[in-house]
SERO-4910 file (N, C-alpha, C, O; in steps of 0.05 Angstrom, whole numbers):
BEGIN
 pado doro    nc1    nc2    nc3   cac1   cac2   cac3    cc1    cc2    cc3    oc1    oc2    oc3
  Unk    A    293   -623    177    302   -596    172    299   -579    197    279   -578    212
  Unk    A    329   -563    200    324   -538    229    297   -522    223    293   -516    199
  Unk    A    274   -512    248    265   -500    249    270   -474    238    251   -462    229
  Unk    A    295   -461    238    307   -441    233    309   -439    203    311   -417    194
  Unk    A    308   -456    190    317   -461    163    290   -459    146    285   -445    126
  Unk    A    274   -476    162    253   -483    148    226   -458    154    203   -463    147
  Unk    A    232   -436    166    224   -417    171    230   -395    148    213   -380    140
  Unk    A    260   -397    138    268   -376    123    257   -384     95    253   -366     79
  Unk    A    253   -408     88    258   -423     64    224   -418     52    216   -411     30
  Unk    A    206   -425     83    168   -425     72    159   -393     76    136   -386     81
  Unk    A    178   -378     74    172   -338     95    203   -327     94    221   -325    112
  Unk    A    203   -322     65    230   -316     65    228   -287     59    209   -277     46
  Unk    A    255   -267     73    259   -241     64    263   -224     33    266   -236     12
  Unk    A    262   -204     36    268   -197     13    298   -203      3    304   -213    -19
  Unk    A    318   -195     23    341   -203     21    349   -207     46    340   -196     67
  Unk    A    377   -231     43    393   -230     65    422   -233     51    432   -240     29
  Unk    A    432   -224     79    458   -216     66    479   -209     94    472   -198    114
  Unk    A    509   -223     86    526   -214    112    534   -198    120    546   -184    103
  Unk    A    535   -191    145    556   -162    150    571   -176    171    561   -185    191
  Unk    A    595   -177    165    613   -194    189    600   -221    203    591   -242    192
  Unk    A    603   -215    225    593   -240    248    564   -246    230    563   -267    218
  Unk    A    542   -227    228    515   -227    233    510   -231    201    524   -225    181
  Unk    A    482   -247    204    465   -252    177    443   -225    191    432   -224    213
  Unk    A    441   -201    162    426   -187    163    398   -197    142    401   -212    122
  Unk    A    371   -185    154    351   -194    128    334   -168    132    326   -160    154
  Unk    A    329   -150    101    311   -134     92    282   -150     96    279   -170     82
  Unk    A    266   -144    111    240   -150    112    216   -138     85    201   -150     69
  Unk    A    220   -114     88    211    -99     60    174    -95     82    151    -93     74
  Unk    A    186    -96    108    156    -92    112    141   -113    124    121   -107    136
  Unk    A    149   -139    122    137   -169    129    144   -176    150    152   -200    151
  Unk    A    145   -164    170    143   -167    206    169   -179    212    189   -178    198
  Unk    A    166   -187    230    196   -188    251    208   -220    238    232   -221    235
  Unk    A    196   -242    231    216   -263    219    227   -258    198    245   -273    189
  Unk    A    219   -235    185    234   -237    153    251   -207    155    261   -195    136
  Unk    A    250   -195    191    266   -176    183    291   -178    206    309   -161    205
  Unk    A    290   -195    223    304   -209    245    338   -207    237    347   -215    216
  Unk    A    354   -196    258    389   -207    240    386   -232    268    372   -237    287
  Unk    A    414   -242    251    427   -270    272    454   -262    264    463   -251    244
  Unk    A    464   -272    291    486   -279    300    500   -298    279    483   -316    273
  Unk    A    520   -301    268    532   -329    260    567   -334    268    581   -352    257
  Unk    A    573   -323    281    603   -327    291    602   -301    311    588   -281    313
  Unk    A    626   -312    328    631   -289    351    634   -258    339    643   -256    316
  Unk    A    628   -241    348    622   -215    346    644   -207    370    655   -221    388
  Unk    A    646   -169    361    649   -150    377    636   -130    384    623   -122    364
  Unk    A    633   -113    407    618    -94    400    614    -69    389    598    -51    397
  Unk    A    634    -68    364    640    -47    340    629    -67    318    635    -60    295
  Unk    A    618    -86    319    603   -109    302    579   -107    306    566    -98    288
  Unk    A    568   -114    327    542    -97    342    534    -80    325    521    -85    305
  Unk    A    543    -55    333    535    -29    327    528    -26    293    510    -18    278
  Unk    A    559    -40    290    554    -32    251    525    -43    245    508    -31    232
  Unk    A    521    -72    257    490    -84    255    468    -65    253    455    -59    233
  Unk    A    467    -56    276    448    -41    284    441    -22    268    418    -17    260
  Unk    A    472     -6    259    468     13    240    456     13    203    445     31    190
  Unk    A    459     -4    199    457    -22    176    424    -32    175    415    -29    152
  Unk    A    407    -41    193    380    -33    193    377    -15    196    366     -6    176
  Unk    A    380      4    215    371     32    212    368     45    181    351     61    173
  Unk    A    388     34    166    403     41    145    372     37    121    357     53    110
  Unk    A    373      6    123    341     -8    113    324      5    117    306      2    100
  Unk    A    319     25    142    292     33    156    271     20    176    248     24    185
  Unk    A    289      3    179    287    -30    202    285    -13    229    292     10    227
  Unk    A    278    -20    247    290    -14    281    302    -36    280    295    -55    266
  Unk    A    325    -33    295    344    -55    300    331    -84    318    321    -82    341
  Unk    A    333   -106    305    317   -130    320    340   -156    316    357   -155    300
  Unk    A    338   -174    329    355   -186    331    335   -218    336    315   -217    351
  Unk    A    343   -245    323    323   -262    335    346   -286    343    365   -294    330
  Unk    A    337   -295    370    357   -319    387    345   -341    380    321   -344    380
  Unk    A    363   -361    373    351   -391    378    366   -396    400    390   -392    399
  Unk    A    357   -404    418    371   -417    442    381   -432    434    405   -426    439
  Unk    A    381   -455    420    400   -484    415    423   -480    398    437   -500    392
  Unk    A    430   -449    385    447   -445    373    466   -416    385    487   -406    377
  Unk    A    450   -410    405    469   -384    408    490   -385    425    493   -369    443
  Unk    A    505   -403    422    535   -399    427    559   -378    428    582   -381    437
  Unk    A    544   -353    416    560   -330    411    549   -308    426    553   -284    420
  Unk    A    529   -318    449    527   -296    480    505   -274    456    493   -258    471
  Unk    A    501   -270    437    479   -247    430    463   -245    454    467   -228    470
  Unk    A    449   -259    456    422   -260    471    432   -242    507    417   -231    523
  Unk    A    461   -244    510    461   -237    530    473   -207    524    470   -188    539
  Unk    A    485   -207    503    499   -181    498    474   -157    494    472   -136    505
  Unk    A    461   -167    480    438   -150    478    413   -136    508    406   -115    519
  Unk    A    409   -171    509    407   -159    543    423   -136    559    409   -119    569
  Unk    A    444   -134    561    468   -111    567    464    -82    559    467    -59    568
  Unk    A    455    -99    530    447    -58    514    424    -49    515    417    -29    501
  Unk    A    410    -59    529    374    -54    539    352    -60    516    332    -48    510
  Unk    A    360    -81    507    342    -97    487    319   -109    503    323   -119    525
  Unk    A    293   -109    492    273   -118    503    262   -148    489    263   -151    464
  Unk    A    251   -170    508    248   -192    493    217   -189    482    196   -178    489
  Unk    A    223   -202    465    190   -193    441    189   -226    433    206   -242    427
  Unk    A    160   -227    435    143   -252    427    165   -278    424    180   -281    405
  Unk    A    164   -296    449    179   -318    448    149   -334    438    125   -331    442
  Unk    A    173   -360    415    163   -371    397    165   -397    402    186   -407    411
  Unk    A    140   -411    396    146   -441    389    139   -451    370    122   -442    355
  Unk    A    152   -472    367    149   -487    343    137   -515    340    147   -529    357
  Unk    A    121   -527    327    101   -546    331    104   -560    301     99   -548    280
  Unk    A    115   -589    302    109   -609    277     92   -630    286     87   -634    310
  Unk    A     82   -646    262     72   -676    263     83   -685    235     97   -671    220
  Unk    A     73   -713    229     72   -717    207     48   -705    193     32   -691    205
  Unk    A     46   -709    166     22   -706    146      6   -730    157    -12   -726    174
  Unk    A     10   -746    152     -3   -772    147    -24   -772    180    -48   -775    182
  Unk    A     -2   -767    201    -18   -774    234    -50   -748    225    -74   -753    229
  Unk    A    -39   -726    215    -61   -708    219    -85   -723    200   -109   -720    205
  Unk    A    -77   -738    177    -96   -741    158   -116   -773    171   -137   -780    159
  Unk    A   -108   -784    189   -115   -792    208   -137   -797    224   -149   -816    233
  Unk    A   -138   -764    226   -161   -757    255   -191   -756    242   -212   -750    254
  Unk    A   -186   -763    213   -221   -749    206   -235   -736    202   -259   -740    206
  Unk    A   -224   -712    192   -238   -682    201   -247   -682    178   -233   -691    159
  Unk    A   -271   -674    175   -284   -658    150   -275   -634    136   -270   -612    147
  Unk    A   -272   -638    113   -253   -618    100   -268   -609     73   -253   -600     55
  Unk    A   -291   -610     68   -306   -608     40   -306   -580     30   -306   -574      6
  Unk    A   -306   -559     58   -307   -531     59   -282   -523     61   -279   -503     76
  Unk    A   -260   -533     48   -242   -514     49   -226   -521     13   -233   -538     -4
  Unk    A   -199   -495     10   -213   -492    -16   -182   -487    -25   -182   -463    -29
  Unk    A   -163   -494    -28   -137   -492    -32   -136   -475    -65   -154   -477    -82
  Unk    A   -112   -458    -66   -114   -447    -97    -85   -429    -90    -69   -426    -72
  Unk    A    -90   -420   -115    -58   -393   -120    -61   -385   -145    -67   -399   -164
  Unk    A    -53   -353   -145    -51   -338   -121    -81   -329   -104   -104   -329   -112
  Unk    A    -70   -323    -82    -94   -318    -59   -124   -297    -79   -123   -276    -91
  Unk    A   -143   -311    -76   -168   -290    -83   -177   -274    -75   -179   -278    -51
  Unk    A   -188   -249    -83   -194   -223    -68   -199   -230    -43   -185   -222    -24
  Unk    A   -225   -250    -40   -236   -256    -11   -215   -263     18   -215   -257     42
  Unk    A   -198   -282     -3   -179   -290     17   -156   -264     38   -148   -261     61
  Unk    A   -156   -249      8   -141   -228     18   -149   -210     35   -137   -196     52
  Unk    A   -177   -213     28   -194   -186     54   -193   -202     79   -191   -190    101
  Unk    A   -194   -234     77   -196   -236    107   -171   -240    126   -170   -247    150
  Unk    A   -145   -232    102   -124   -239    114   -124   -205    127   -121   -201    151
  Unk    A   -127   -184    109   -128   -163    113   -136   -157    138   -124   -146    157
  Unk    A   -165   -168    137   -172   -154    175   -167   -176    191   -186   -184    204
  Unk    A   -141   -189    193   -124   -195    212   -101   -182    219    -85   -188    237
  Unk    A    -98   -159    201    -81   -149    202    -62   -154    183    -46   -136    185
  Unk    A    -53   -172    161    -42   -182    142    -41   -172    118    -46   -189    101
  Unk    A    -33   -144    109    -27   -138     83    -14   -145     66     -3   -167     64
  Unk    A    -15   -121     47      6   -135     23     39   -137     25     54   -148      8
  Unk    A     48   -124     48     77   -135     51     83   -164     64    104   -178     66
  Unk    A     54   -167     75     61   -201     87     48   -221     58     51   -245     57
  Unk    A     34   -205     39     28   -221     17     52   -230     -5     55   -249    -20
  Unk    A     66   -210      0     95   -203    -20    111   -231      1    118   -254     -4
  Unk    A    110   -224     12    137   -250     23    119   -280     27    132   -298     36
  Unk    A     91   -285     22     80   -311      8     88   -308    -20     99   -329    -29
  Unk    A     86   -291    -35    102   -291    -58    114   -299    -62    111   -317    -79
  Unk    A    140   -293    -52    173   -291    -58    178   -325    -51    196   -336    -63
  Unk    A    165   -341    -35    165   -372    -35    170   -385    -53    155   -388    -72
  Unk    A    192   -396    -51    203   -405    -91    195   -432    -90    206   -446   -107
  Unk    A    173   -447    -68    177   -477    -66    141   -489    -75    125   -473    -65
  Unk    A    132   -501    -83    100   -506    -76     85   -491    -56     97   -493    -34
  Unk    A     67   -479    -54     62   -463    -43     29   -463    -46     24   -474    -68
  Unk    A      9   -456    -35    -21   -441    -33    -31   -432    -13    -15   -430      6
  Unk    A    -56   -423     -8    -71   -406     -1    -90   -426      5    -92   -447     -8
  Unk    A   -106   -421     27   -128   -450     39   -150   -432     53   -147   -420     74
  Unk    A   -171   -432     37   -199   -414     41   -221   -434     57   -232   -453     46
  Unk    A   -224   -429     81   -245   -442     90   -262   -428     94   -256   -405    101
  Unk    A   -299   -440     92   -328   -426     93   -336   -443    110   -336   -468    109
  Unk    A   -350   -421    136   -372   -425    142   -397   -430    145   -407   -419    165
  Unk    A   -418   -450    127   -428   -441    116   -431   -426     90   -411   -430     75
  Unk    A   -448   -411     81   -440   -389     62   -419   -371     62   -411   -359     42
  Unk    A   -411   -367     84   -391   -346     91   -356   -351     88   -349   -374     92
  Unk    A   -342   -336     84   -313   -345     74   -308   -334    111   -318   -313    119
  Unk    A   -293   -353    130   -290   -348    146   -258   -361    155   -254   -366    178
  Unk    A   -243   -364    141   -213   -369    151   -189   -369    129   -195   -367    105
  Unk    A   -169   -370    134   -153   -365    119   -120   -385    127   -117   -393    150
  Unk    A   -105   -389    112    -81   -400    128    -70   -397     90    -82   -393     69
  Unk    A    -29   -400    102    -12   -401     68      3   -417     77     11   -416    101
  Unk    A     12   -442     55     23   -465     63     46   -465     42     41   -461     18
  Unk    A     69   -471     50     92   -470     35    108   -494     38    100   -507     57
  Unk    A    128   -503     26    134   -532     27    173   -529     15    182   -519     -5
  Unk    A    187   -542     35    209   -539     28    221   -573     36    220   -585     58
  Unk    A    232   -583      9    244   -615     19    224   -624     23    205   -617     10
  Unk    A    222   -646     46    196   -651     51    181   -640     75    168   -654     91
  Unk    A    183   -624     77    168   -604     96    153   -587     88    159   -572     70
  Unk    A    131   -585     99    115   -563     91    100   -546    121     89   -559    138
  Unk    A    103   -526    122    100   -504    141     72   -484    129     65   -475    107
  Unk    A     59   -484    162     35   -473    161     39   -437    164     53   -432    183
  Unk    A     31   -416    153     26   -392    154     16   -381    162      4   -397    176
  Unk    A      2   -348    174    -17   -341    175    -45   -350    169    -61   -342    152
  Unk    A    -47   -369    188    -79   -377    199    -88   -360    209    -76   -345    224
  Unk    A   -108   -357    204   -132   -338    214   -166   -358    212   -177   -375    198
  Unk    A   -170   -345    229   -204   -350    229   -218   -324    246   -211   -319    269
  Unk    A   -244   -306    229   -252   -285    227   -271   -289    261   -289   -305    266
  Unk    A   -261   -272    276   -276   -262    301   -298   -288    299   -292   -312    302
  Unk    A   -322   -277    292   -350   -287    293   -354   -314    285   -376   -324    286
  Unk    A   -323   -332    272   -325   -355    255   -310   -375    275   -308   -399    270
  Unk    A   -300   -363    299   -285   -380    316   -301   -406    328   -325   -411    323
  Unk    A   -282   -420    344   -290   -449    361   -317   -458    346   -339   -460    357
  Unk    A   -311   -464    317   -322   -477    298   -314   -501    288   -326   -517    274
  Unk    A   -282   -502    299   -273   -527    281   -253   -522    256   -243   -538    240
  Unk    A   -249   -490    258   -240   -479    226   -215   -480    225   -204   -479    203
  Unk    A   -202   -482    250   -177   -489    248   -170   -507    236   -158   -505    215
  Unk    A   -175   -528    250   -175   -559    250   -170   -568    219   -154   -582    207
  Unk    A   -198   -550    213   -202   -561    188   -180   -547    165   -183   -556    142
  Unk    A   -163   -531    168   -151   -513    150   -123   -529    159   -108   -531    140
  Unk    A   -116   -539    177    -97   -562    183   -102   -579    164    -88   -577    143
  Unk    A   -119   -596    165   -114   -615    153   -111   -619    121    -98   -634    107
  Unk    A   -133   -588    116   -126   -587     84    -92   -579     79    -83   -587     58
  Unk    A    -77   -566     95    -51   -569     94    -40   -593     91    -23   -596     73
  Unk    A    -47   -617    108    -29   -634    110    -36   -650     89    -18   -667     84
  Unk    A    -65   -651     68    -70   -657     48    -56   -657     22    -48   -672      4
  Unk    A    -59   -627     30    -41   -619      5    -14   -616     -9     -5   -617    -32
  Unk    A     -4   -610     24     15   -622     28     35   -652     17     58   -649      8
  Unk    A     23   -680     19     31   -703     10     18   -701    -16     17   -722    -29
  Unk    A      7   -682    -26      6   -691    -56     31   -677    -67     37   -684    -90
  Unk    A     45   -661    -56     70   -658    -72     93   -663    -55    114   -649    -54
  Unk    A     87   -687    -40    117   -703    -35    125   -698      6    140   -712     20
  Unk    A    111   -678     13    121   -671     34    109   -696     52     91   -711     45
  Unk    A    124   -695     78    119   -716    101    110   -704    131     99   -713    151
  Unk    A    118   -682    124    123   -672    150    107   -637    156    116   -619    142
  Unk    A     88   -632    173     69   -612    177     82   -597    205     80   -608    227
  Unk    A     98   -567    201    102   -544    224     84   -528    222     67   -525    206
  Unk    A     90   -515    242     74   -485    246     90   -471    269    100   -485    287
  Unk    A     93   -440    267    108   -439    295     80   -417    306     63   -408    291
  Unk    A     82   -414    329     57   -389    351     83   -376    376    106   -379    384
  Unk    A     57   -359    378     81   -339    401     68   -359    426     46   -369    429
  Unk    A     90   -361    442     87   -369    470     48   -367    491     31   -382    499
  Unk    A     55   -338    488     33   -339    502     -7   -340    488    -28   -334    500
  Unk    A     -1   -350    461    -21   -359    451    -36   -388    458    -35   -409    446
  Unk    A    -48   -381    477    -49   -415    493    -69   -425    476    -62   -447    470
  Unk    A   -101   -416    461   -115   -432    441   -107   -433    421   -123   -441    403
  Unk    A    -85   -427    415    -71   -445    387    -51   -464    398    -51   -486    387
  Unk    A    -38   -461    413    -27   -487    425    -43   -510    432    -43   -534    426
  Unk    A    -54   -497    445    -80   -524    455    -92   -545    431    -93   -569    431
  Unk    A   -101   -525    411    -96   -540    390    -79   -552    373    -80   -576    367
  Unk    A    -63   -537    364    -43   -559    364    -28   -585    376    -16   -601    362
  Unk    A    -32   -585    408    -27   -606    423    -43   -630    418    -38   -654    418
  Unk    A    -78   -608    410   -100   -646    406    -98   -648    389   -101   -672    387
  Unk    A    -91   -638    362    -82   -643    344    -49   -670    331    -41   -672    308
  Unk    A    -41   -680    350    -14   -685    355     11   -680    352     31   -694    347
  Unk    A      6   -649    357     33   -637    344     54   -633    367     50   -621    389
  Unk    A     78   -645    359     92   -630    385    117   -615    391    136   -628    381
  Unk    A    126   -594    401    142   -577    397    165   -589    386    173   -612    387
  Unk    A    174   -568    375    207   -581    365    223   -560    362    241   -560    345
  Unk    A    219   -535    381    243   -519    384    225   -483    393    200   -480    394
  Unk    A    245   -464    399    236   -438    412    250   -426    395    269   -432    380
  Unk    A    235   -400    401    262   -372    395    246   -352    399    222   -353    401
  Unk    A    266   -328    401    257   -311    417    262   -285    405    285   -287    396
  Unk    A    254   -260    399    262   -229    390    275   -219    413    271   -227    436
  Unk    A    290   -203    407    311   -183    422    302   -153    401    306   -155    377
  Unk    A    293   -132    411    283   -112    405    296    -88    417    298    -87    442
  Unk    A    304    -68    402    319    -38    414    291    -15    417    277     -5    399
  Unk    A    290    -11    448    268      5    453    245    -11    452    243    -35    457
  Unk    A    225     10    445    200     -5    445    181      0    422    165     18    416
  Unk    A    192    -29    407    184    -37    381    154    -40    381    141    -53    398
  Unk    A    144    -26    358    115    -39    356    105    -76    350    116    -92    336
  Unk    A     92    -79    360     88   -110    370     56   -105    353     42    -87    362
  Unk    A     47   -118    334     33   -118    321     18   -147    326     -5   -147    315
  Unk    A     20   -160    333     18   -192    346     22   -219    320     12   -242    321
  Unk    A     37   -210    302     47   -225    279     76   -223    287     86   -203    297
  Unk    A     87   -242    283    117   -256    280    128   -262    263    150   -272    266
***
């Protein structure tokens, strides 16, 4: 499955919907992947504009997201032209289930369920993760949970795992300030990729912004390895919240 696909399918918008050339999507609030338009056939720039206008319309700032391996229809450069700013370039990271289930990790402390429990929600909360990024784990029409890992006594991480075909894609991971370079990652991986093959999936993504080098890093010892980019195109200067 395209990265692109399998992004909309496990973190999907409230709506999407065409306007000419471009696929527009209502975010409803759930950050820049679920509120992103694309390009889908050549454009003009009285096509453009209606775009643009049309989020505004939503209450969107106008945002636009490139896949390089598909933009054949010059957005990425047209935008560039209209003083679009590039915002959080993205990668994307698979393995199988099975390679991660593999490595061994201790997993006794982590705690899969749905829907998310207060706790989970507070610690998604002070990551910054409200209830409009809770609403679009919602709206996931495919297998889906919530993966609580403890520190100790302490509830110290969080991640939402969604599953489309046989793919299943990792979420908002978090692990709380004081609970870091514990292992909590690791371990909230693997309960994904666990849980994952109990309902059929083969295959474990996740995407991070570029310049997040200790989640890459992990992901790399982990054996995950890229399988595609993309990038925001932003009008002015969009608030950058550090969620994607």
């Amino acid at each position: 499955m395209k990265l692109a696909d399998l992004v909309q399918a496990t973190w999907p918008p409230a709506r999407v919907f065409a306007m000419g050339p471009f696929t527009l999507r209502d975010g409803a609030g759930g950050g820049k992947r679920v509120s992103a338009a694309s390009a889908t056939a050549a454009f003009s720039p009285a096509d453009l504009i209606a775009a643009e206008a049309a989020m505004r319309a939503m209450g969107q700032s106008p945002l636009f997201v490139i896949w390089p391996d598909t933009d054949d229809m010059g957005l990425d450069a047209a935008l560039s032209l209209r003083g679009y700013d590039i915002v959080d370039p993205v990668l994307g990271y698979r393995t199988s289930a099975a390679d991660i289930l593999g490595q061994d990790i201790g997993i006794s402390d982590t705690y899969p369920h749905w829907p998310p429990l207060a706790i989970a929600r507070d610690i998604w909360a002070e990551a910054g993760i409200g209830p409009a990024r809770l609403a679009v784990m919602a709206r996931a029409g495919g297998p889906k949970t919530a993966i609580l890992a403890r520190s100790g006594d302490h509830p110290a991480g969080m991640c939402f795992v969604a599953i489309a075909g046989d793919h299943a894609m990792i979420h908002a991971l978090e692990v709380l300030p004081d609970h870091r370079r514990k292992g909590l990652a690791q371990k909230l991986i693997t309960r994904a990729a666990l849980w994952a093959t109990s309902f059929g999936a083969a295959h474990l993504s996740v995407v991070v912004t570029r310049d997040n080098a200790p989640a890459r890093a992990l992901y790399a010892r982990m054996g995950m390895g890229e399988i595609g980019q993309y990038h925001y195109r932003a009008a002015g200067a969009l608030l950058q919240n550090g969620h994607i």
